[in-house]
Backbone as CSV, one residue per row, in Angstrom:
resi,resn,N_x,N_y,N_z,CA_x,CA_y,CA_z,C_x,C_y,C_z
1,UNK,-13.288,4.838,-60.076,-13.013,5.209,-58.703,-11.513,5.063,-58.450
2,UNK,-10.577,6.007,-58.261,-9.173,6.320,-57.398,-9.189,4.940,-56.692
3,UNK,-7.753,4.597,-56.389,-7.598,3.458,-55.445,-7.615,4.072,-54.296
4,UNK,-7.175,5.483,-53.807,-6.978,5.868,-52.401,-8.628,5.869,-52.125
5,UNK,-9.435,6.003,-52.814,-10.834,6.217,-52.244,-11.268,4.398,-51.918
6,UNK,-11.091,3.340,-52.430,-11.434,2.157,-52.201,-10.532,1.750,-50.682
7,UNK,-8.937,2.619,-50.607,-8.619,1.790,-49.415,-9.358,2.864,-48.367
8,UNK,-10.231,3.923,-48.463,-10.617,4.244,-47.646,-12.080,4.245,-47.230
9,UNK,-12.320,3.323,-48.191,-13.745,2.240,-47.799,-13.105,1.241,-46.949
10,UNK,-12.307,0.569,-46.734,-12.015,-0.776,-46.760,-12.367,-0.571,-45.187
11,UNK,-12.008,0.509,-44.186,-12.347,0.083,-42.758,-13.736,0.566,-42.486
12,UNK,-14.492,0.977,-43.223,-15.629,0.918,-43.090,-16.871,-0.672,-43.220
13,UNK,-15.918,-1.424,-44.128,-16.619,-2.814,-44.285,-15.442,-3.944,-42.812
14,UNK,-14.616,-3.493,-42.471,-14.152,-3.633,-41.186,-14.801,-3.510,-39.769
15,UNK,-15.766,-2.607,-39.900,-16.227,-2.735,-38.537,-17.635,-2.907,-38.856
16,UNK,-18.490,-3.086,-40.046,-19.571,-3.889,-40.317,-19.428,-5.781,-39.988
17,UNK,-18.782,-5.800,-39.532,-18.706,-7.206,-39.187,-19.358,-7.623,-38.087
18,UNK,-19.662,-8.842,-37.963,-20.848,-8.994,-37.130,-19.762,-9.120,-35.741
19,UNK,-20.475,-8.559,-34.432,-20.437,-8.384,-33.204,-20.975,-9.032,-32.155
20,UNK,-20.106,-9.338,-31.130,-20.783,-10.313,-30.058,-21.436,-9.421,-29.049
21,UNK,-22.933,-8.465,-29.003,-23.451,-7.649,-28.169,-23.773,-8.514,-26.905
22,UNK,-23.693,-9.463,-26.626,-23.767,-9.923,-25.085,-25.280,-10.293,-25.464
23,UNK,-25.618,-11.106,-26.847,-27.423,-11.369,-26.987,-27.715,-12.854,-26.043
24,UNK,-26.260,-13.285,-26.001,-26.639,-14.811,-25.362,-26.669,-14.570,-23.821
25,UNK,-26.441,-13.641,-22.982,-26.542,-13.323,-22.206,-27.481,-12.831,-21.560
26,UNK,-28.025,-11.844,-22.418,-29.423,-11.062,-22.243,-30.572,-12.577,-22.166
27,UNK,-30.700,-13.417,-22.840,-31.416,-14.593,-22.797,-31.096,-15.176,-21.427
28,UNK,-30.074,-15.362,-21.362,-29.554,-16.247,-19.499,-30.332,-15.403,-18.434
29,UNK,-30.623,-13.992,-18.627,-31.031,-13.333,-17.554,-32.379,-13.163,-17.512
30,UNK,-32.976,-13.092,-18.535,-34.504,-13.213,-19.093,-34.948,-14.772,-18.209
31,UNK,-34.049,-15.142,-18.891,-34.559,-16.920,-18.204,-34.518,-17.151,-16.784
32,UNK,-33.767,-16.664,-16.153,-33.110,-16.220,-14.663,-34.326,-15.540,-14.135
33,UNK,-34.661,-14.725,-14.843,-35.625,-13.387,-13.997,-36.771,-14.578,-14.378
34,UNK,-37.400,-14.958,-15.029,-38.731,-15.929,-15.382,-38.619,-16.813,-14.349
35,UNK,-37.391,-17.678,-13.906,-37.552,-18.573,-13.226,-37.663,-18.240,-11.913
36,UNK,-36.946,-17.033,-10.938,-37.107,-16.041,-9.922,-38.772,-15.843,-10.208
37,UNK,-38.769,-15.419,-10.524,-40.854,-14.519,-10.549,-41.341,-16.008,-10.247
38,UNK,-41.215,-16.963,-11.438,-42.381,-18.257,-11.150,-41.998,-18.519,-9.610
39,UNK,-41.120,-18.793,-9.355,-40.576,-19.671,-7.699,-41.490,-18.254,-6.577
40,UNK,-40.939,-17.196,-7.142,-41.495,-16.390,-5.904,-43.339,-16.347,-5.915
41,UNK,-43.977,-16.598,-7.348,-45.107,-16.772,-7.422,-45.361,-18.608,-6.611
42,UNK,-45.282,-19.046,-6.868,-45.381,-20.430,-6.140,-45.665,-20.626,-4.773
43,UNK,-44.739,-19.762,-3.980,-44.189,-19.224,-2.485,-45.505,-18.751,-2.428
44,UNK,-46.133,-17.551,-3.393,-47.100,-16.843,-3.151,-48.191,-17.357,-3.055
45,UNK,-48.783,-18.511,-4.208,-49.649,-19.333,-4.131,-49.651,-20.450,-2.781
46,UNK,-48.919,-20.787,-2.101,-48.860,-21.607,-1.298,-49.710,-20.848,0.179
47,UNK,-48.778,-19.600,0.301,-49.262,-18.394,1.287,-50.696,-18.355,1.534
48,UNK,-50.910,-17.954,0.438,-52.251,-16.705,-0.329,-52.679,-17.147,-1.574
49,UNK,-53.685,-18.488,-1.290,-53.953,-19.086,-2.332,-55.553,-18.524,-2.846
50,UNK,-56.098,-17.849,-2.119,-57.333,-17.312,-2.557,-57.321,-15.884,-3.036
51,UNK,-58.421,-15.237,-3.799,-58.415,-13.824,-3.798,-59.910,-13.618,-3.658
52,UNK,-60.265,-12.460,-4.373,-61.471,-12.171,-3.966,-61.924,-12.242,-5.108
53,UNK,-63.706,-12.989,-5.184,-64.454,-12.857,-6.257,-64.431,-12.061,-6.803
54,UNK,-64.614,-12.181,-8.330,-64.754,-10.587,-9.598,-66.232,-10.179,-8.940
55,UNK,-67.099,-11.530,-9.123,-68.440,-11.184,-9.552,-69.048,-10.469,-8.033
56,UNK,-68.776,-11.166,-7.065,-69.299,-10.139,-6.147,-68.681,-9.217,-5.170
57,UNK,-67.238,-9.291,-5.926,-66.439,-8.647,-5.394,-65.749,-8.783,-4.044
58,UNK,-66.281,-10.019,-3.529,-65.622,-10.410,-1.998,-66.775,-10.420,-1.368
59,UNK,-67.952,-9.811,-1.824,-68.837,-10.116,-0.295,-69.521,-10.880,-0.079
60,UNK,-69.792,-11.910,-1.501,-70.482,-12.997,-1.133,-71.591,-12.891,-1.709
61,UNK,-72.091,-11.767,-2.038,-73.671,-11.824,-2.331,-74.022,-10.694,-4.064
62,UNK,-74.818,-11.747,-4.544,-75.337,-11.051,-5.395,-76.827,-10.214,-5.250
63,UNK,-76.598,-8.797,-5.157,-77.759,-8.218,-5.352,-78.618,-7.984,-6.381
64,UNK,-79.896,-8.058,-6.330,-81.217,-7.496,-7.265,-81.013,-6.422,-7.704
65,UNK,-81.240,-6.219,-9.226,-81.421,-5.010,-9.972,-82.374,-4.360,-9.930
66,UNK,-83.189,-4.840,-9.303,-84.899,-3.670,-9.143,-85.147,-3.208,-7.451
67,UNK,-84.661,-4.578,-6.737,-84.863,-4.524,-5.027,-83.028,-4.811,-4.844
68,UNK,-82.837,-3.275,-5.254,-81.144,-3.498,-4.385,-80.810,-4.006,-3.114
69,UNK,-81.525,-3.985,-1.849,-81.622,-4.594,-0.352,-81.731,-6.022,-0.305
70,UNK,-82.057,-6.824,-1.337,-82.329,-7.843,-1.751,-81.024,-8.499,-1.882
71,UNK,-80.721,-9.748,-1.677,-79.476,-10.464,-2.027,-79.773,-12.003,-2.022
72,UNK,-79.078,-12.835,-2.787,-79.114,-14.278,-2.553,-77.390,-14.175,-2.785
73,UNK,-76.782,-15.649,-2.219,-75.661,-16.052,-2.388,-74.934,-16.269,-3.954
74,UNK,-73.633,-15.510,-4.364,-73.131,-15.328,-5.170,-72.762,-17.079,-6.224
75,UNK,-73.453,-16.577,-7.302,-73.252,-18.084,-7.689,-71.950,-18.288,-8.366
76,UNK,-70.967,-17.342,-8.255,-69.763,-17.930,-8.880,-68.791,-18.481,-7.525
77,UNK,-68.555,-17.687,-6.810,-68.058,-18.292,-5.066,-68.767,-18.901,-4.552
78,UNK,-70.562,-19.127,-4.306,-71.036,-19.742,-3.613,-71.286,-18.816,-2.712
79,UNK,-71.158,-17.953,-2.306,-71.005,-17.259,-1.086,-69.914,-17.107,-0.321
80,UNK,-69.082,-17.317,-1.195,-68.033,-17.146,0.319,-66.915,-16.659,-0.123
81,UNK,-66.999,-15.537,-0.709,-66.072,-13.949,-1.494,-64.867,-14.491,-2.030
82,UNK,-64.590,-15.964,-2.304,-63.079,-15.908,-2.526,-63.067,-17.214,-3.446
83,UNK,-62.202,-16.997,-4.196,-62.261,-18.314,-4.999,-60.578,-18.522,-5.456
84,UNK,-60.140,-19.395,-5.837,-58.909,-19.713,-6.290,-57.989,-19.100,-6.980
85,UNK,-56.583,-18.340,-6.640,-55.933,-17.800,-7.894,-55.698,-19.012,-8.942
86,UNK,-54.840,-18.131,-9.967,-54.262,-19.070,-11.160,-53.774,-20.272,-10.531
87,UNK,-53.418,-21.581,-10.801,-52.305,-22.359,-9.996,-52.699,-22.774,-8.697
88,UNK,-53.869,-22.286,-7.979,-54.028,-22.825,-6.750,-54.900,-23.987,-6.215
89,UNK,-55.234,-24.855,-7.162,-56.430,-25.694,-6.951,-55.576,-26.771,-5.968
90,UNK,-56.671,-26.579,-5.093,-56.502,-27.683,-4.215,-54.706,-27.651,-3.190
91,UNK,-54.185,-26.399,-2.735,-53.191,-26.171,-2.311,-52.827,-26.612,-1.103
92,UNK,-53.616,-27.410,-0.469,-53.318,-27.938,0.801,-54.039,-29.427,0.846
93,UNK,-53.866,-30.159,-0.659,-53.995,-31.081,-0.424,-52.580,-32.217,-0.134
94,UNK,-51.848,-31.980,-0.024,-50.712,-32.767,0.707,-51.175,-33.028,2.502
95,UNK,-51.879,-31.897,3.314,-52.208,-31.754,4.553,-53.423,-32.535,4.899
96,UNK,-53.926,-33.483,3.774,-55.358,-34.306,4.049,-55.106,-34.883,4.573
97,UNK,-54.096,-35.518,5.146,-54.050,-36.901,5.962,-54.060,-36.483,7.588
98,UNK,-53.536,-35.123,7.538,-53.117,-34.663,8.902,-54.872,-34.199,9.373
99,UNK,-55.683,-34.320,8.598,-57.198,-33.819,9.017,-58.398,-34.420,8.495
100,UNK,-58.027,-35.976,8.816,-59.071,-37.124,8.698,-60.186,-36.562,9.860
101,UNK,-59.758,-36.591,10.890,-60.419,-36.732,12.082,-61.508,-35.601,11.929
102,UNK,-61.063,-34.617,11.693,-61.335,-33.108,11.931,-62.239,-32.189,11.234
103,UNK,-63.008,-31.894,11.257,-64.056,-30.956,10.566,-64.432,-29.629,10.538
């Protein structure tokens, strides 16, 4: 191989060198945006700590497969269409003291 052909490799292994693409950065903002979503989910759980049953879909009642008019109370809610998101158990227990009295 010619020497003029090796010095005209040489800036080709010049800009194969490793590069600072801004990867430690992209991580700071990933982490940033994760910690934003959880806090605004939190806010959310505090709000709007219930949703609506899968199984009966919110209304409370499970119907009969032979006598559709038929219903007893949904045994995954109990009856009462709503059960806990992710994270929400027991979300207003800090407020027990303020509702000894009260029923």
């Amino acid at each position: 191989m010619p020497l003029s052909a090796l010095h005209s490799l040489a800036p080709l292994a010049a800009d194969t060198a490793p590069q600072d693409d801004g990867g430690g950065r992209r991580w700071l903002l990933l982490i940033l945006a994760a910690a934003v979503y959880g806090l605004g989910y939190a806010i959310s759980i505090r709000i709007h700590p219930y949703k609506n049953c899968p199984r009966c879909n919110g209304s409370g009642r499970h119907r009969g497969a032979l006598f559709s008019h038929a219903y007893r109370a949904c045994d995954r809610c109990g009856g009462k269409g709503r059960e806990y998101r992710a994270f929400a158990h027991r979300p207003y227990a800090q407020n027990e003291h303020k509702r000894r009295g009260r029923r």
